[in-house]
Backbone as JSON, one array per atom type, in Angstrom:
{
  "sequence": "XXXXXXXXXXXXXXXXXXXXXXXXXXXXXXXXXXXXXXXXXXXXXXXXXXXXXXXXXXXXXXXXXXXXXXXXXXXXXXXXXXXXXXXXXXXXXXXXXXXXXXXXXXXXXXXXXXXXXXXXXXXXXXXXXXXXXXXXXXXXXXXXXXXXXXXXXXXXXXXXXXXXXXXXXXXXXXXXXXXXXX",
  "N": [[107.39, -158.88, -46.19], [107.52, -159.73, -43.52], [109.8, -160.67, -43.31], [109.87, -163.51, -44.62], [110.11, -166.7, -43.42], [111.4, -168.35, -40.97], [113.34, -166.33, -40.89], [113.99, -166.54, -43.98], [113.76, -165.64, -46.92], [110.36, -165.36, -49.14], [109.72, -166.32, -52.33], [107.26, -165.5, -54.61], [105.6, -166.59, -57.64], [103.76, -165.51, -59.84], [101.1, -167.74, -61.51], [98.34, -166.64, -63.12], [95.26, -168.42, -63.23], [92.99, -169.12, -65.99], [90.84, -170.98, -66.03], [90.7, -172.59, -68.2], [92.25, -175.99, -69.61], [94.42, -175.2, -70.91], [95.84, -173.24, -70.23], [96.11, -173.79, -67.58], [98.19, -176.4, -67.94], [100.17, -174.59, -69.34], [100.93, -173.0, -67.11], [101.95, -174.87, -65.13], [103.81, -176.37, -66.42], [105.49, -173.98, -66.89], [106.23, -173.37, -63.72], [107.65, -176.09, -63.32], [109.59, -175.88, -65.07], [110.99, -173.7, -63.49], [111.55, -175.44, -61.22], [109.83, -175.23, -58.54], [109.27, -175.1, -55.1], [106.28, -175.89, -54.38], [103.05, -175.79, -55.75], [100.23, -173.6, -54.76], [96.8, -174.15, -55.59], [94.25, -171.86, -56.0], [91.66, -172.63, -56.31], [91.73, -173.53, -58.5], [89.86, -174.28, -61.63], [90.62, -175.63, -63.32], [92.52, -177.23, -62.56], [93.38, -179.88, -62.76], [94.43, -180.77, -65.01], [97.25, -180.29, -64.77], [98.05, -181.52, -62.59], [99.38, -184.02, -63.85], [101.76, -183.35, -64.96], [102.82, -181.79, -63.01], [102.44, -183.97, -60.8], [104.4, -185.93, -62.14], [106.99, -184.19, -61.93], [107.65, -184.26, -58.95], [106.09, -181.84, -57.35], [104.3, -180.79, -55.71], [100.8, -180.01, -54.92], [98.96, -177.55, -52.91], [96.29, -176.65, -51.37], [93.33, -174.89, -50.72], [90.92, -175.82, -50.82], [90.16, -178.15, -53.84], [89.67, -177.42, -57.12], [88.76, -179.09, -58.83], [87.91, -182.33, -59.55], [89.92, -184.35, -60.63], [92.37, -183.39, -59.04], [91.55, -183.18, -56.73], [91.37, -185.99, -56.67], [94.18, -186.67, -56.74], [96.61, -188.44, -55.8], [97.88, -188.7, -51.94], [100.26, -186.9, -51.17], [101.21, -185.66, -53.24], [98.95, -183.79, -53.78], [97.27, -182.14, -51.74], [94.39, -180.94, -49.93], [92.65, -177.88, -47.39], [90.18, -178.33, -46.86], [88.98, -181.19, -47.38], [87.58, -182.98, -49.44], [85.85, -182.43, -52.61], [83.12, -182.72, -52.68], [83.06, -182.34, -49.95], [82.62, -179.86, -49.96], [80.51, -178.94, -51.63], [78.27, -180.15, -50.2], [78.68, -178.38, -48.07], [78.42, -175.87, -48.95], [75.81, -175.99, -49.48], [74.4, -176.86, -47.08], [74.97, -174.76, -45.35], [73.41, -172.86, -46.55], [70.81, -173.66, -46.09], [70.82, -173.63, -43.35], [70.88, -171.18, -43.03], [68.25, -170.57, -43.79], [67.57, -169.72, -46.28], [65.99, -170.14, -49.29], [65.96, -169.83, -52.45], [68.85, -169.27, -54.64], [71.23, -167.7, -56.38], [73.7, -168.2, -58.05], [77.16, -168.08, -59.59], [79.45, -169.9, -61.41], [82.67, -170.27, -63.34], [82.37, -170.98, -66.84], [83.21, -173.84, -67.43], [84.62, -177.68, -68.18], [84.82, -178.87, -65.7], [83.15, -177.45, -63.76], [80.83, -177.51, -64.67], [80.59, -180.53, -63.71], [80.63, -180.16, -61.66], [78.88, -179.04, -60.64], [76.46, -180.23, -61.53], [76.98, -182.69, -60.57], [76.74, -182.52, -58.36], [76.32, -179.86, -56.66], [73.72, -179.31, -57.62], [72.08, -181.83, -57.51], [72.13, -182.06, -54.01], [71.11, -179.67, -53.16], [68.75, -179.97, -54.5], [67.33, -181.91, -52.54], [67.58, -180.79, -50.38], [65.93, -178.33, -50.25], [66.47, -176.43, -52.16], [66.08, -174.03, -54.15], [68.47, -173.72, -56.92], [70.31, -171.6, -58.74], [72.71, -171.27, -61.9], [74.82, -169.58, -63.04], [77.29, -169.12, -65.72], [80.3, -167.61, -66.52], [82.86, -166.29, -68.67], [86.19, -167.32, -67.35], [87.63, -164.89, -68.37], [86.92, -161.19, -69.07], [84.45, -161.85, -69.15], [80.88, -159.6, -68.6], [80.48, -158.73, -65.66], [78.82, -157.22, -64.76], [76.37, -157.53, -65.83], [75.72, -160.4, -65.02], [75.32, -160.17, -62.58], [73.07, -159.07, -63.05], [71.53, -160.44, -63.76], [71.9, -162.46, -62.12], [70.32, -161.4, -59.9], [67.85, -161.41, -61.27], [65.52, -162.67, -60.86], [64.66, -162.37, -58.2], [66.3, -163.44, -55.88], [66.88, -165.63, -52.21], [69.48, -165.57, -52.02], [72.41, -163.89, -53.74], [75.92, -164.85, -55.17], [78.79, -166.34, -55.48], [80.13, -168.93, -56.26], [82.39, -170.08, -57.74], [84.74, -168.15, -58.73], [87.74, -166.23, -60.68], [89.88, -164.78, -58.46], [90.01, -161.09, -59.09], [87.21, -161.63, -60.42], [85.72, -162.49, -58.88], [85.48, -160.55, -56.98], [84.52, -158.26, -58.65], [82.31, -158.87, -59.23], [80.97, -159.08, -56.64], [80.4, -156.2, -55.9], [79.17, -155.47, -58.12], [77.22, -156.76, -58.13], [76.49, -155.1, -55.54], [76.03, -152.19, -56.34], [73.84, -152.81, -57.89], [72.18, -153.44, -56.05]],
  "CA": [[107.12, -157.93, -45.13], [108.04, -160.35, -42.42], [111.06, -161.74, -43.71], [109.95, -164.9, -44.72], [110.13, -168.17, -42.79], [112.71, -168.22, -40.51], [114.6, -165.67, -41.58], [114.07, -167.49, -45.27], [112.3, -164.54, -47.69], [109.65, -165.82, -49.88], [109.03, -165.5, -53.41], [105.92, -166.29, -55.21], [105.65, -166.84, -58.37], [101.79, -166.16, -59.45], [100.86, -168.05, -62.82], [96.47, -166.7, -62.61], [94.55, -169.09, -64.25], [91.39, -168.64, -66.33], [90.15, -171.97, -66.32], [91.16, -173.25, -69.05], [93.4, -176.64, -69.41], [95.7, -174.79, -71.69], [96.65, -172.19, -69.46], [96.99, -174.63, -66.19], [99.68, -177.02, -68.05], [101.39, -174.19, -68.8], [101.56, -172.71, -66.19], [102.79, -176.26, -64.65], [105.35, -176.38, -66.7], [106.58, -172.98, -66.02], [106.41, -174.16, -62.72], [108.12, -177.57, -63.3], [111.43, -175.13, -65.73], [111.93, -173.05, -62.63], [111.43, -176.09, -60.4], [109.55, -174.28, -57.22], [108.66, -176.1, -54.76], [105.67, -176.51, -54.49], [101.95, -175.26, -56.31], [99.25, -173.15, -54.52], [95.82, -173.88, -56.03], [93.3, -170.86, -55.03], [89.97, -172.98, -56.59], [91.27, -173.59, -59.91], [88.79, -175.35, -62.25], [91.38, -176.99, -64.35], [94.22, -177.61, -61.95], [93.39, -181.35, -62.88], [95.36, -180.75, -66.57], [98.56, -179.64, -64.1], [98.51, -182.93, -61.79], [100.06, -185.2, -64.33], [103.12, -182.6, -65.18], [103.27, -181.18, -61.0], [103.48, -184.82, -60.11], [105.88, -186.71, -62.68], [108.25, -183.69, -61.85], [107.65, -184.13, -57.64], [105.79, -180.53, -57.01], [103.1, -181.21, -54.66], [99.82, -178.98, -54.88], [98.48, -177.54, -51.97], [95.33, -175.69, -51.18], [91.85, -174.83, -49.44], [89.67, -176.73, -51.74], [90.04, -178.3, -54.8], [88.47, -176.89, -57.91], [88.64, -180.07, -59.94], [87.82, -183.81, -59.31], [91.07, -185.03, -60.9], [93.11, -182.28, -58.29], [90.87, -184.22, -55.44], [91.75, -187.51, -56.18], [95.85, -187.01, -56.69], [97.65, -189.3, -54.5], [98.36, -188.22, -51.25], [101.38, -186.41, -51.32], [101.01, -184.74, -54.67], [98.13, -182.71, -53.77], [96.61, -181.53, -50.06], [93.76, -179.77, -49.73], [92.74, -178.74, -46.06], [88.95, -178.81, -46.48], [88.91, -182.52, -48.01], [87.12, -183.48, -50.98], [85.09, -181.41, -53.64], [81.87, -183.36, -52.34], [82.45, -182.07, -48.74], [82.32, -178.56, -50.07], [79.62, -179.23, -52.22], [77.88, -180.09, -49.08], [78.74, -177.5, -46.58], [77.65, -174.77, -48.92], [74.53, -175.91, -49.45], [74.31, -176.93, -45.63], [74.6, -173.07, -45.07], [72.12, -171.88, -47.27], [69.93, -174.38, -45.96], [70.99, -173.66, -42.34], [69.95, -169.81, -42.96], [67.17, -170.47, -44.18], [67.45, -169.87, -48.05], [65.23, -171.42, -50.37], [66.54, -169.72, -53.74], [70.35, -169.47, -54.65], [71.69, -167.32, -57.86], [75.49, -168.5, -58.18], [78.36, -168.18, -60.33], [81.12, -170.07, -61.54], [83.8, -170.37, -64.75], [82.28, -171.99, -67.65], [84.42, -174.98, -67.99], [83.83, -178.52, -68.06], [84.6, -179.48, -64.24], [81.96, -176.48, -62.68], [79.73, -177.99, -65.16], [80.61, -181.5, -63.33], [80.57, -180.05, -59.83], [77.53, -178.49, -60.25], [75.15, -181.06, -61.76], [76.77, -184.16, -60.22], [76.9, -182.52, -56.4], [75.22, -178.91, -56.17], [72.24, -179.79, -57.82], [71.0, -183.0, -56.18], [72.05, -181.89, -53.27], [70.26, -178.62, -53.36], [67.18, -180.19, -54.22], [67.4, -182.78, -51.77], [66.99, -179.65, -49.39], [64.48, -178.3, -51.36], [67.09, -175.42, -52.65], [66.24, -173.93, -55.71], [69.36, -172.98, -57.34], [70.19, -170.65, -60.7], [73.29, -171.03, -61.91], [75.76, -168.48, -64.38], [78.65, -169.81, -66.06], [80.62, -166.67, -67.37], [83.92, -167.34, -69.09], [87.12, -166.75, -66.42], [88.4, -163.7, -68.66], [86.66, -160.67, -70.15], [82.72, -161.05, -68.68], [80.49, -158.56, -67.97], [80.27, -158.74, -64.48], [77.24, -156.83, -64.48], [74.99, -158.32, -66.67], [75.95, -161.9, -64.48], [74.61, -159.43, -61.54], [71.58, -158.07, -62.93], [70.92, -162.1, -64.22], [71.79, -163.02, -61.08], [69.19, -160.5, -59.15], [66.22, -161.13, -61.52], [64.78, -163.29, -59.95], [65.2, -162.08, -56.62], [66.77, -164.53, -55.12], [67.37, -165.35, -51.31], [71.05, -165.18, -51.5], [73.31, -164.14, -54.69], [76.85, -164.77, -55.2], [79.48, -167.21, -56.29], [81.02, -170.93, -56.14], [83.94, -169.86, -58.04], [85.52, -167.01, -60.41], [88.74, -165.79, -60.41], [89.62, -163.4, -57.29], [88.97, -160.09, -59.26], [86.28, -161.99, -61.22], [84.89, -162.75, -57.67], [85.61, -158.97, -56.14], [83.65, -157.49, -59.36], [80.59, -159.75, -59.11], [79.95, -158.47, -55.55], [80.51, -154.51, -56.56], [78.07, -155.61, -58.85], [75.78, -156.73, -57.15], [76.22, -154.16, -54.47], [75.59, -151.23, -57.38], [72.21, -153.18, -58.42], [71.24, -153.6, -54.67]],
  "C": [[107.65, -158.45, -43.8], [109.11, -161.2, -42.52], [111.31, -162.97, -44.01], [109.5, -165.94, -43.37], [111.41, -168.41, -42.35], [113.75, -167.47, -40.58], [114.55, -165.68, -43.24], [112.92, -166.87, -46.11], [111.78, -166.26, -48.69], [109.59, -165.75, -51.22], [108.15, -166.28, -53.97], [105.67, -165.65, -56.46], [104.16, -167.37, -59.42], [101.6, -166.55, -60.97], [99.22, -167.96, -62.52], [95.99, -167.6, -63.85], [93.49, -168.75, -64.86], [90.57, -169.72, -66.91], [90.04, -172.98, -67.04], [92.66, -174.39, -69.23], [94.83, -176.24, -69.93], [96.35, -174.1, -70.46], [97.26, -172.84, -68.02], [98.52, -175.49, -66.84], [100.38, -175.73, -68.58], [101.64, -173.43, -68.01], [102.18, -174.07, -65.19], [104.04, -176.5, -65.52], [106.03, -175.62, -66.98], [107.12, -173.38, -64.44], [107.86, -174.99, -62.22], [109.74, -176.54, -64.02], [111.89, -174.68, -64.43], [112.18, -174.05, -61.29], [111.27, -175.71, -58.76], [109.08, -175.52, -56.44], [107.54, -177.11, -54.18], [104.11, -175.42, -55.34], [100.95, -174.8, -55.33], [97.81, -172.77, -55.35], [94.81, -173.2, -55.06], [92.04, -171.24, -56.07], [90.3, -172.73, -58.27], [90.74, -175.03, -60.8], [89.43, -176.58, -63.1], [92.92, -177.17, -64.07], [94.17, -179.13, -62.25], [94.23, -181.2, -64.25], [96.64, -180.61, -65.55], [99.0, -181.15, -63.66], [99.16, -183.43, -62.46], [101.3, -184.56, -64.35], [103.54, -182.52, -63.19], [103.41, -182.72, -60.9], [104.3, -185.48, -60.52], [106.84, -185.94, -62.2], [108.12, -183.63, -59.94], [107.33, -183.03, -57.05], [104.79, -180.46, -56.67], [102.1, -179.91, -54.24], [99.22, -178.82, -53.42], [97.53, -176.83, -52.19], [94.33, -175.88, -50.42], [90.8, -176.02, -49.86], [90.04, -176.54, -53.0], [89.0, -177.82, -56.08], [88.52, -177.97, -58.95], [88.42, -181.42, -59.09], [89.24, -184.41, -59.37], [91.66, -184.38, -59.73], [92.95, -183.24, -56.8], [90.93, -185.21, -54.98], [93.13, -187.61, -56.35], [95.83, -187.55, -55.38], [98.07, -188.56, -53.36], [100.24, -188.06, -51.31], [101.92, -185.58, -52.61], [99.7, -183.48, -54.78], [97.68, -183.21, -52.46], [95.86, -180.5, -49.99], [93.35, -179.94, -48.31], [91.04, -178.79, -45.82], [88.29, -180.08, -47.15], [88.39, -182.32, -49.16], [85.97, -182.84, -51.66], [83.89, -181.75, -53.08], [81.59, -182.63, -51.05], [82.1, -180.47, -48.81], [80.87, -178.36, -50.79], [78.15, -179.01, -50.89], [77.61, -179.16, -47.91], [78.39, -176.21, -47.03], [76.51, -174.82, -49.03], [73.93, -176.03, -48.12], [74.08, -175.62, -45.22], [73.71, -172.34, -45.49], [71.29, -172.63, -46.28], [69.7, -173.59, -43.74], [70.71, -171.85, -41.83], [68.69, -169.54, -43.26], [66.9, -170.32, -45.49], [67.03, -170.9, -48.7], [65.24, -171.12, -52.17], [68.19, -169.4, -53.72], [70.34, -168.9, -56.03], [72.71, -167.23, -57.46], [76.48, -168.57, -59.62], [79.55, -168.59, -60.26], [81.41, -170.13, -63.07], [82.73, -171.14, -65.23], [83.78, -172.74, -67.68], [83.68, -176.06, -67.4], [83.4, -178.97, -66.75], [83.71, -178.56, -63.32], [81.1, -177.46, -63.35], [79.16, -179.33, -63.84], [79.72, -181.66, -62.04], [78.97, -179.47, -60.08], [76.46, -179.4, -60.33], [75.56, -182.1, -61.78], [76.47, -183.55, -58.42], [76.08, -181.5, -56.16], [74.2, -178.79, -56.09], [70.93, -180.6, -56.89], [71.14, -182.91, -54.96], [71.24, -180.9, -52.65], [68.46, -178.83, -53.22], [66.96, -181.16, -53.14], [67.06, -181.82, -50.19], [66.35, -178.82, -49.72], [65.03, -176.93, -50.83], [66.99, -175.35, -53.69], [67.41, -173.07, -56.54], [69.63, -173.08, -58.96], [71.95, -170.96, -60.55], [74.43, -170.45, -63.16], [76.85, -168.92, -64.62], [79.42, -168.54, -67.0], [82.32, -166.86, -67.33], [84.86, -166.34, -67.61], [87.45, -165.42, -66.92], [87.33, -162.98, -69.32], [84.92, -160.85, -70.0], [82.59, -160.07, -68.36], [79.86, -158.94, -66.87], [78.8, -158.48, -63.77], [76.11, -157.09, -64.56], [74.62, -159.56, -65.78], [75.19, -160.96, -62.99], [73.27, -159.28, -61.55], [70.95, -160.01, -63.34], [70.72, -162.37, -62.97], [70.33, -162.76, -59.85], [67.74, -160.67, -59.7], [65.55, -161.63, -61.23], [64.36, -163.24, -58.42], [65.21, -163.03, -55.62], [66.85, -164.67, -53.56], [68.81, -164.76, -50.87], [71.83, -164.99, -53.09], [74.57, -164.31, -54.31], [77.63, -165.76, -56.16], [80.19, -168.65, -55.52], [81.83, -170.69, -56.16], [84.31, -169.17, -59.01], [86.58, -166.7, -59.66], [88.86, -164.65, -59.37], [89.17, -161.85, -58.14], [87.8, -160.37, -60.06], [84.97, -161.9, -60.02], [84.38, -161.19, -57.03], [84.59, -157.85, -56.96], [82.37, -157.73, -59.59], [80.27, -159.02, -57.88], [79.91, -156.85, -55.36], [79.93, -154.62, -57.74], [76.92, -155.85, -58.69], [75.13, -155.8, -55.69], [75.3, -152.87, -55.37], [73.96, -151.46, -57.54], [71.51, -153.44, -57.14], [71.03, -155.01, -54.45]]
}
């Protein structure tokens, strides 16, 4: 729409993940055939399977926040995220609940192993440590019912529902789900 970068169009080249390590290496080594130059992770759970392929071939991940541990600790210069390290996010959402006042939490992210990680090495104890009681739904990246993870989410009636991390329309249909159920 704006002609690029300098003059210098864009193209992007979207491989969507669904969480799964299969589907990140290959999409890394689609990636790595057309040799682009560089990877935009948008919070995927198993961009840590990618790192080893993205950096033997020099294709340096960038993003907001890491959705993996491994992703978090690549070597500077192989991966850049710009809100640091999985821990400080960990942190700053529970900081917010905490800092509104919320004392229950119903959240959703991907089953896979590294939410598992993130959740009950960092969300957890941190959570309770601010004496946050949080629920949390693991529904697979592809092919949930959105709704059901809504009406789960709501039965308890929570202070705050939402999500950690699902795929953008995974994310967009959880809260038009939870809007529907009120």
């Amino acid at each position: 729409v704006l002609g690029g970068i300098n003059g210098r169009p864009l193209e992007v080249d979207v491989c969507g993940g669904d969480g799964s390590p299969e589907t990140s290496i290959n999409c890394a080594n689609g990636f790595v055939s057309k040799n682009v130059p560089l990877v935009i992770d948008a919070v995927d759970q198993s961009m840590g399977a990618a790192v080893p392929i993205l950096g033997s071939a020099g294709i340096p991940i960038i993003g907001t926040l890491a959705g993996s541990f491994v992703a978090d600790a690549a070597e500077y210069g192989q991966a850049f995220y710009f809100t640091g390290p999985v821990s400080f996010a960990a942190l700053a959402s529970m900081s917010a609940l905490d800092t509104m006042g919320k004392t229950t939490a119903s959240l959703a992210v991907n089953e896979s192993p590294t939410a598992h990680a993130y959740v009950d090495d960092l969300i957890m104890p941190i959570a309770d440590g601010m004496g946050i009681d949080v629920s949390v739904q693991y529904p697979p990246a592809s092919g949930a019912n959105l709704n059901v993870v809504a009406a789960t989410q709501l039965a308890d009636n929570p202070d705050m529902a939402g999500v950690i991390a699902l795929p953008e329309d995974g994310c967009t249909s959880l809260f038009q789900a939870l809007r529907r159920q009120g």
